[in-house]
C-alpha positions in Angstrom: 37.1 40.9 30.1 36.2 43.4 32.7 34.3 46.5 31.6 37.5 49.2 32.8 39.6 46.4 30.5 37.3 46.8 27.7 36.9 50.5 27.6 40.8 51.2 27.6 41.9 48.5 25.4 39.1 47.1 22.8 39.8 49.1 19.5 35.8 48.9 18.7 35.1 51.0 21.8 37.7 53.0 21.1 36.8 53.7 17.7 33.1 54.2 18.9 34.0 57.2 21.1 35.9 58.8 18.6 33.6 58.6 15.6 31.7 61.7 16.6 34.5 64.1 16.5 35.2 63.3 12.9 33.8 65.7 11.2 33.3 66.1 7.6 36.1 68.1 5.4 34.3 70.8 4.1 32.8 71.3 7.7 34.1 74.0 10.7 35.8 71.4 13.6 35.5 72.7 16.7 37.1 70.5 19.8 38.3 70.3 23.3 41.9 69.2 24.3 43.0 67.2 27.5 45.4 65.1 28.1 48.7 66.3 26.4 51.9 68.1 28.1 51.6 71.8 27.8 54.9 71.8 25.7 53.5 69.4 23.7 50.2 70.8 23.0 52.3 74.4 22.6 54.4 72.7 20.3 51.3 71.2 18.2 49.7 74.8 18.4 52.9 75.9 16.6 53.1 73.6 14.0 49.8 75.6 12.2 52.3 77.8 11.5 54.6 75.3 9.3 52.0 72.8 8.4 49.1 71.5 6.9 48.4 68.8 9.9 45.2 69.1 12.1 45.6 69.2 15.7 45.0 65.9 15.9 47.2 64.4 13.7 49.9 66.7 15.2 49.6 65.7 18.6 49.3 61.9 18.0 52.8 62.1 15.9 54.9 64.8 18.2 56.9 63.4 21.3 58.1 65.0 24.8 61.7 64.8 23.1 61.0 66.2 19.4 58.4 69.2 21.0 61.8 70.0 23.3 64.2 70.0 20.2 62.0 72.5 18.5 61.4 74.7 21.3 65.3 74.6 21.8 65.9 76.1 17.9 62.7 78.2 17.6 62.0 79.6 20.9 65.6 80.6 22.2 67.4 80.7 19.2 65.2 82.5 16.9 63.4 84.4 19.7 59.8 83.0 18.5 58.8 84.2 22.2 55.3 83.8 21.4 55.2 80.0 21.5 55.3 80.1 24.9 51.9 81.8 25.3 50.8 78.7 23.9 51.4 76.6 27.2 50.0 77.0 30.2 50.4 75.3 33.4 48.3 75.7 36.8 50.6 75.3 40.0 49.2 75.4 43.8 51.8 77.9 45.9 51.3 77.2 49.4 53.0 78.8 52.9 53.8 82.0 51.3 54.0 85.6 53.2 51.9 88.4 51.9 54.9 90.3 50.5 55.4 87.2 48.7 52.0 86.6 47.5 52.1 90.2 46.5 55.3 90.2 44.8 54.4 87.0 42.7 51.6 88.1 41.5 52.6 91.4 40.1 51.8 90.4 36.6 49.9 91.8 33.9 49.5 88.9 32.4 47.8 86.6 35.3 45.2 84.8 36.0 44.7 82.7 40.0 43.1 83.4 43.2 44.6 83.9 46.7 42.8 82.9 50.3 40.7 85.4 51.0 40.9 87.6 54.8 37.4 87.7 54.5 36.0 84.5 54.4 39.4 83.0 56.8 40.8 83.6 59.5 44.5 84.3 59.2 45.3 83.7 62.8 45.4 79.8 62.0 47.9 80.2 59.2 51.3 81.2 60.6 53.8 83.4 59.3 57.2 83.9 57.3 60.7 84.5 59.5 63.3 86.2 57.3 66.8 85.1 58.1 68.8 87.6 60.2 72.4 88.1 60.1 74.0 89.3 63.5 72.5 89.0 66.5 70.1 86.4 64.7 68.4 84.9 67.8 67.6 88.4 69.8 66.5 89.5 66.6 64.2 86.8 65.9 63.3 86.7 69.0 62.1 90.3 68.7 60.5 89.3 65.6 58.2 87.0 67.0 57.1 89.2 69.7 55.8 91.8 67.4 53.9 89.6 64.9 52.4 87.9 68.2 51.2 90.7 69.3 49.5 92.2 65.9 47.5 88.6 65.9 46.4 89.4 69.2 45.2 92.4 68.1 43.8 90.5 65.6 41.9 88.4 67.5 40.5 90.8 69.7 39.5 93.3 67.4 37.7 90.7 65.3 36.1 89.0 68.4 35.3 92.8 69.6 33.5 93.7 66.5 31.6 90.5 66.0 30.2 91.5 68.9 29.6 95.2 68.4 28.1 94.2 65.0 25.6 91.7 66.7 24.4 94.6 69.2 23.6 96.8 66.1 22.4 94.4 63.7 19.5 92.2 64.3 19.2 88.8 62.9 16.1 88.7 60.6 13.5 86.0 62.0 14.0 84.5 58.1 18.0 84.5 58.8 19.3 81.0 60.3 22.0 81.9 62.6 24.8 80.4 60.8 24.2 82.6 57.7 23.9 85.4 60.3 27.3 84.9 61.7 29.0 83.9 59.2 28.1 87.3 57.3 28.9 89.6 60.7 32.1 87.8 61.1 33.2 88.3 57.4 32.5 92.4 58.1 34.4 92.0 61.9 37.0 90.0 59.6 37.3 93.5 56.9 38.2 95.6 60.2 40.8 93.3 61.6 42.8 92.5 58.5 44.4 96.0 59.0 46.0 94.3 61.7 47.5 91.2 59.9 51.0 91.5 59.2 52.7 91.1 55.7 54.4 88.2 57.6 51.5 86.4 57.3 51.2 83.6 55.2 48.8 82.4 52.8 48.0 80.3 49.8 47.4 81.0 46.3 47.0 79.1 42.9 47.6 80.7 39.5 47.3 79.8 35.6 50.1 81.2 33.8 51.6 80.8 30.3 55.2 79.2 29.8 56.1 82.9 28.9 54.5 84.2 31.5 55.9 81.8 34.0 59.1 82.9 32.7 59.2 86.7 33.0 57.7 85.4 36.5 60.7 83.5 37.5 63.4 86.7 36.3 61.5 88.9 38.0 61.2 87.3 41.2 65.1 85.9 41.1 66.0 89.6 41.2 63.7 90.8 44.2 65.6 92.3 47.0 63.5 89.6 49.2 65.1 86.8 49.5 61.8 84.7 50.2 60.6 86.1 46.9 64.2 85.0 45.7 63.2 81.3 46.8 59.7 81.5 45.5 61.2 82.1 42.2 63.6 79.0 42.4 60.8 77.2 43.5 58.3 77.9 41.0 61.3 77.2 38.6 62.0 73.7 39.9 58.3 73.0 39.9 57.9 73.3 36.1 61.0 71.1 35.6 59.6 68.4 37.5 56.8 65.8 37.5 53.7 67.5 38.3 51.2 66.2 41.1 48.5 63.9 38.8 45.4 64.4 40.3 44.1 61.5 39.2 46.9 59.2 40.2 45.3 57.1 42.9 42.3 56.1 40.6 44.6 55.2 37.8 47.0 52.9 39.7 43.9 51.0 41.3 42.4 50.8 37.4 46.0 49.4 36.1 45.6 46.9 39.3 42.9 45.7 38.0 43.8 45.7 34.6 46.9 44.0 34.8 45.2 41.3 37.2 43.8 39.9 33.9 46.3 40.6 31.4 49.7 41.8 32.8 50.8 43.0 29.2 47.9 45.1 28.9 48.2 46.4 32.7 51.7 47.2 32.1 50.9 49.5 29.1 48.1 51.3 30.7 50.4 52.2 33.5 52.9 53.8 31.3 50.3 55.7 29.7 48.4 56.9 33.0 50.8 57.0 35.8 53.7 58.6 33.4 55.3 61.7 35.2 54.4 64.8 33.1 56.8 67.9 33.5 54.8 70.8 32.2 57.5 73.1 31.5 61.2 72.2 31.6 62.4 73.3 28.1 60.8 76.8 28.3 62.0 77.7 31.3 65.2 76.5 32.2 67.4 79.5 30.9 65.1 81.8 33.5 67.3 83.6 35.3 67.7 87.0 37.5 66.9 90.0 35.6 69.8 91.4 36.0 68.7 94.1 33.4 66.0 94.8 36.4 68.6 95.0 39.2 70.6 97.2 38.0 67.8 99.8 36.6 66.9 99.5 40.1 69.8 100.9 41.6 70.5 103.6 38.8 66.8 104.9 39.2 66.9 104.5 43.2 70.3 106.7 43.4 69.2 109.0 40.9 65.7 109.9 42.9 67.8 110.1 45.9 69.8 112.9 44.2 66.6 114.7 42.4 64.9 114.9 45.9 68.2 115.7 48.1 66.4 117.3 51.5 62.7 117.1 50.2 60.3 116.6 52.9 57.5 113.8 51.4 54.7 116.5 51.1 50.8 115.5 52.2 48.4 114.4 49.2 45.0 113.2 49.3 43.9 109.4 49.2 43.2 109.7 45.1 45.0 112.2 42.4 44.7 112.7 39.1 47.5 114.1 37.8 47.6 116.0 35.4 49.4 115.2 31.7 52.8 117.4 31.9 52.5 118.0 28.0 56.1 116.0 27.7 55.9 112.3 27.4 59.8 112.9 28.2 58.9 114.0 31.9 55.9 111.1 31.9 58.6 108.2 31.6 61.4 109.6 34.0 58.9 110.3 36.6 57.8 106.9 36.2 61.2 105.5 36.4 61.7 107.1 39.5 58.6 106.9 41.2 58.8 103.2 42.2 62.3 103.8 44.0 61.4 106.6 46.1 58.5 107.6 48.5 56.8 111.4 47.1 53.9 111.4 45.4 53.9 111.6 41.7 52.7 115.3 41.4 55.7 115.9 43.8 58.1 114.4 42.0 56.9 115.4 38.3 57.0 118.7 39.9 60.8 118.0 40.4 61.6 116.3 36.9 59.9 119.3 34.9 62.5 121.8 36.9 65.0 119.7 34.9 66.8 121.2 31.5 65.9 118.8 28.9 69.5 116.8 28.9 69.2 116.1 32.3 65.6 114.7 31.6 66.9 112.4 28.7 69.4 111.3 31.2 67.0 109.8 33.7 65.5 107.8 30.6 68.5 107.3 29.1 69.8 105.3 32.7 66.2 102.9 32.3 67.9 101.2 29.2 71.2 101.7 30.1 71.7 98.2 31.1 69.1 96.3 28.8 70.3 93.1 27.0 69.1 92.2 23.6 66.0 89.9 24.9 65.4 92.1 28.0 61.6 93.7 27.6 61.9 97.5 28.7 60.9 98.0 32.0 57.0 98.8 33.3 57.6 102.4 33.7 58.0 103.0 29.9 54.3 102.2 29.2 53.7 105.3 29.2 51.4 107.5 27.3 47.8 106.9 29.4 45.2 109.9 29.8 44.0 108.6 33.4 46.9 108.5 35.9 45.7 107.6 39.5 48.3 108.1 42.1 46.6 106.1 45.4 47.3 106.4 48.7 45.9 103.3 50.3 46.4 100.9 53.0 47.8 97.5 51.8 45.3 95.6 52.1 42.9 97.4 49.7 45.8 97.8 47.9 46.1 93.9 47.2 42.2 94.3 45.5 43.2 97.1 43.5 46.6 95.2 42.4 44.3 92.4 40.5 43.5 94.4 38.1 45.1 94.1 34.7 44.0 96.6 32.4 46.1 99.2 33.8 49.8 99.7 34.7 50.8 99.5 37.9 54.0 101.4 39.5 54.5 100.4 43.0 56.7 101.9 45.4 58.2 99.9 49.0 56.7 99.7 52.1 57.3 102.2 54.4 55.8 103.6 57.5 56.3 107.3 56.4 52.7 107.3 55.3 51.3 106.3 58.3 48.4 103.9 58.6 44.6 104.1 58.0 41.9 103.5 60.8 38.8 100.9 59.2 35.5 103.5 58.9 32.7 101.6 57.3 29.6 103.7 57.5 26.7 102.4 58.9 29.4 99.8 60.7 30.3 100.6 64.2 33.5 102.2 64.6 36.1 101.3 66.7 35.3 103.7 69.0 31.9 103.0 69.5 33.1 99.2 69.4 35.3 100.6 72.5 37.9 98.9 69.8 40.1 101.8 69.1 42.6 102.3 71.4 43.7 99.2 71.5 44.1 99.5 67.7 46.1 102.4 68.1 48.3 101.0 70.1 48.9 97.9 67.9 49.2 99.6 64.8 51.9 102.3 66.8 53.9 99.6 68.2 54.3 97.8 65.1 55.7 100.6 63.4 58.0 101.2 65.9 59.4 97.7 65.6 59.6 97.7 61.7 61.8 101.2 62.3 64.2 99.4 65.3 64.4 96.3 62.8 65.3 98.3 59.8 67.5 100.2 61.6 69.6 97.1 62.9 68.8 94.5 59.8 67.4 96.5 57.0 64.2 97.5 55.0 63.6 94.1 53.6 63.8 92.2 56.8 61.5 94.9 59.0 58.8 95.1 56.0 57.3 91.9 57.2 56.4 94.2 60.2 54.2 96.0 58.9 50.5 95.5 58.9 48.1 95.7 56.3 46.6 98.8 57.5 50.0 100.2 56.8 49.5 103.3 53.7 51.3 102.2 50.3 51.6 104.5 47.5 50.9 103.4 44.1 50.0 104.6 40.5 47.9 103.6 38.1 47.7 104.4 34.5 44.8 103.5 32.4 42.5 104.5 29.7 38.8 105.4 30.3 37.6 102.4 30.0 39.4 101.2 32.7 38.6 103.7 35.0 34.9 103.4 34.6 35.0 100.1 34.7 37.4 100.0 38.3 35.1 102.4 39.7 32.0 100.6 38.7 32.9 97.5 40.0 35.1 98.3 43.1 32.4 100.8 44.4 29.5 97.9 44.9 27.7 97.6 47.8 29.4 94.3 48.4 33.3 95.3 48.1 35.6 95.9 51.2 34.9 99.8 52.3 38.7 100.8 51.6 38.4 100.3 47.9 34.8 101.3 47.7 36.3 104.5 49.0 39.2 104.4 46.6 36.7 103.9 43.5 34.7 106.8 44.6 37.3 109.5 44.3 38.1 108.0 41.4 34.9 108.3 40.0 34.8 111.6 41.4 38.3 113.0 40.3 37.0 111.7 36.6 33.8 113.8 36.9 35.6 116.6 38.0 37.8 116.6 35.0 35.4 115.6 32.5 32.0 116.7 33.9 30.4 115.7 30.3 31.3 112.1 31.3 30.4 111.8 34.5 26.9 110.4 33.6 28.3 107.0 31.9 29.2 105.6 35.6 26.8 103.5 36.8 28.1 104.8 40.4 27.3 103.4 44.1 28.1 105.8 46.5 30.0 104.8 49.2 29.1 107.0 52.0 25.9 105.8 52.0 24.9 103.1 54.4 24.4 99.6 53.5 22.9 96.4 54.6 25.6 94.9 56.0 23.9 91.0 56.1 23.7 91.3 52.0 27.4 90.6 50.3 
């Protein structure tokens, strides 16, 4: 019998391998998992709960059909939401625009990684075409144009500061050439991703739990994008149907072999091996819009319209801490409007605390107007934080700020009424001394001209894919102390991209300012200091 034979069917060798992880009663078991279907396992997990079986002896009795019939009765009908934590499931989403990749991943509960502009050029990877209604092919056409012409820019603004950074930097005779343009082309790569639209595409794989996946889905069914509306259907389909088995290849050549010898036993091992696995249909088939999310949206969008009737959007620096306005009232329904409108937050706090205090309770009162019995209040009612950052970035720096968990995140759309930032690394050339910078001028201008015609004729959602990542976002942050120290600690290294080094730095330095007797616990690089740019 061959060895592969052997090893998969001979109960000896099976009983072998297995020997070691029994371990004695009165002893602590401690063991590693593979091979069972995330509902299954999250089913098993459960069962600790309701009884006295090990993990073992749960998973070798429990089915695909009976882990579905008790997710059925305990997860949706007794709301045991938990259970879902308990499964998680990697997926690979490929072809996706940066809005999209933005979108998906605005989770607090999230764990992947996404292509890096650094390290890649994003001129090889395309870009997203929304679907225009009307005049579809001029439109398109028009379309096109424009995101040609930012990845031109794109190409010669990086090619133009490889080569500025060559004539300032000299290769170290220790340096081989390949490290020493591969590290100068990552640093002309952090100038010209300003130019890269959020048409763009690019690639990302994440880890999420079951429940995760499924306040995922909701959310991203209710985007006013539809691409994000597809990703969401997408992701949704995905979990209800067999997954890609990575080892797949290997195990139909090893049930070949097998069942050359003894058909009985080949036909066995293929059932086991090559069976398709769906990792999550049961716990997220009743995902569905969040309806509770679109209409909050709209209440909260037409009720900042009316609180900042004829306002002008008034200038604010790059960082603010704002202050606390005494009234956690005022806290939650400037956060509800904040994300639906474009003023800063001590603008539009400024506005709310005008308010008598029925007409504040009204604004709150409209944020669970519409909220079902399993609908999870919205974002903006985590409210309470001591450190409340409102950023005024570009979005690209904004997309390494967005990883971070810790904190809450309120986001409001793209727009071009913030203008858009010009790349200053110091010690770096500039663009002007790169003889780079009116040519990015011109880039960056005629892009936003385009996403305002597009808008104009097609709408806001359609012309946001216009709009490059050097394009300002507003955004705020809430977080406790910890988190601040520890975002402007590690975003201020030597090593990060120079618009969130700068970002962390007036964070640090709105904290210090604030509380001067704390200042001395950040361990603090400051970012207008030079650094060797061939060490990342």
């Amino acid at each position: 019998m061959p060895d592969k034979l052997q090893a998969a069917t001979d109960p000896k060798h099976s009983a072998e391998t297995t020997a070691s992880t029994t371990a004695d009663a009165k002893q602590t078991d401690v063991y590693a998992i593979q091979g069972a279907d995330p509902e299954v396992l999250a089913y098993a997990m459960a069962k600790y709960s309701r009884s006295s079986l090990s993990m073992k002896e749960s998973l070798s009795e429990i089915s695909s059909q009976r882990a579905e019939e008790f997710l059925n009765t305990f997860y949706f009908q007794y709301g045991h939401r938990s259970i879902a934590d308990l499964a998680h499931i990697p997926f690979a989403i490929e072809r996706l625009s940066l809005l999209a990749a933005i979108a998906l991943l605005d989770e607090q509960r999230w764990d992947g990684q996404e292509r890096s502009t650094r390290y890649q050029n994003f001129r090889k990877s395309g870009w997203f075409t929304p679907q225009f209604s009307g005049q579809s092919g001029e439109r398109t056409a028009g379309y096109t144009a424009s995101i040609e012409a930012l990845f031109a820019a794109y190409d010669r603004v990086g090619a133009g500061m490889l080569e500025a950074l060559k004539g300032a930097i000299a290769q170290p005779a220790e340096m081989k050439d390949e490290a020493y343009v591969r590290t100068l082309k990552a640093r002309a790569f952090d100038v010209a991703r300003y130019l890269l639209p959020l048409a763009t595409n690019t690639s990302l794989g994440q880890i999420v739990s079951a429940r995760t996946l499924e306040n995922q889905i909701s959310r991203l069914l209710a985007s006013e994008f539809a691409e994000v509306r597809g990703l969401g259907e997408r992701l949704k389909a995905a979990a209800a149907s067999p997954a890609w088995n990575v080892t797949h290849d290997e195990a139909r050549v090893l049930c070949e072999e097998v069942g050359s010898v003894d058909k009985t036993c080949g036909s066995r091992l293929c059932d086991v091996l090559l069976r398709p696995v769906k990792t999550s249909p049961t716990l997220v088939k009743y995902a569905t819009p969040n309806e509770y999310a679109i209409a909050t949206r709209a209440e909260m969008r037409q009720a900042a319209a009316e609180l900042m009737a004829g306002q002008a959007i008034e200038g604010a620096p790059v960082v603010d801490l704002v202050e606390d306005s005494g009234s956690l009232e005022v806290e939650l329904a400037t956060s509800l409007l904040y994300a639906e409108c474009h003023y800063s937050w001590r603008q539009l706090q400024r506005s709310v605390a005008g308010l008598d205090s029925r007409k504040i309770a009204e604004i709150v009162a409209l944020g669970v107007k519409h909220r079902g019995p399993h609908d999870e209040l919205p974002r903006a009612f985590s409210a309470g934080q001591s450190f409340q950052f409102d950023i005024l970035m570009d979005i690209g720096g904004f997309r390494d700020m967005h990883r971070h968990r810790r904190c809450v995140q309120l986001i409001q759309p793209y727009t071009d009424a913030h203008g858009y930032e010009t790349p200053v690394c110091p010690g770096q050339p500039t663009l002007t001394e790169a003889g780079l910078d009116q040519g990015y001028a011109v880039a960056m201008d005629a892009a936003h001209s385009a996403y305002r015609a597009l808008r104009d004729a097609a709408g806001p959602e359609a012309a946001a894919y216009l709009l490059p990542l050097g394009t300002r976002v507003r955004a705020v942050f809430k977080m406790d102390f910890a988190e601040a120290l520890y975002i402007a600690e590690l975003r201020s290294g030597v090593a990060g991209h120079f618009s969130y080094r700068r970002v962390a730095w007036e964070m640090y330095r709105a904290v210090a300012k604030r509380h001067p007797g704390l200042a001395s616990y950040f361990r603090i690089e400051d970012v207008n200091a030079p650094v060797d740019l061939l060490k990342r």
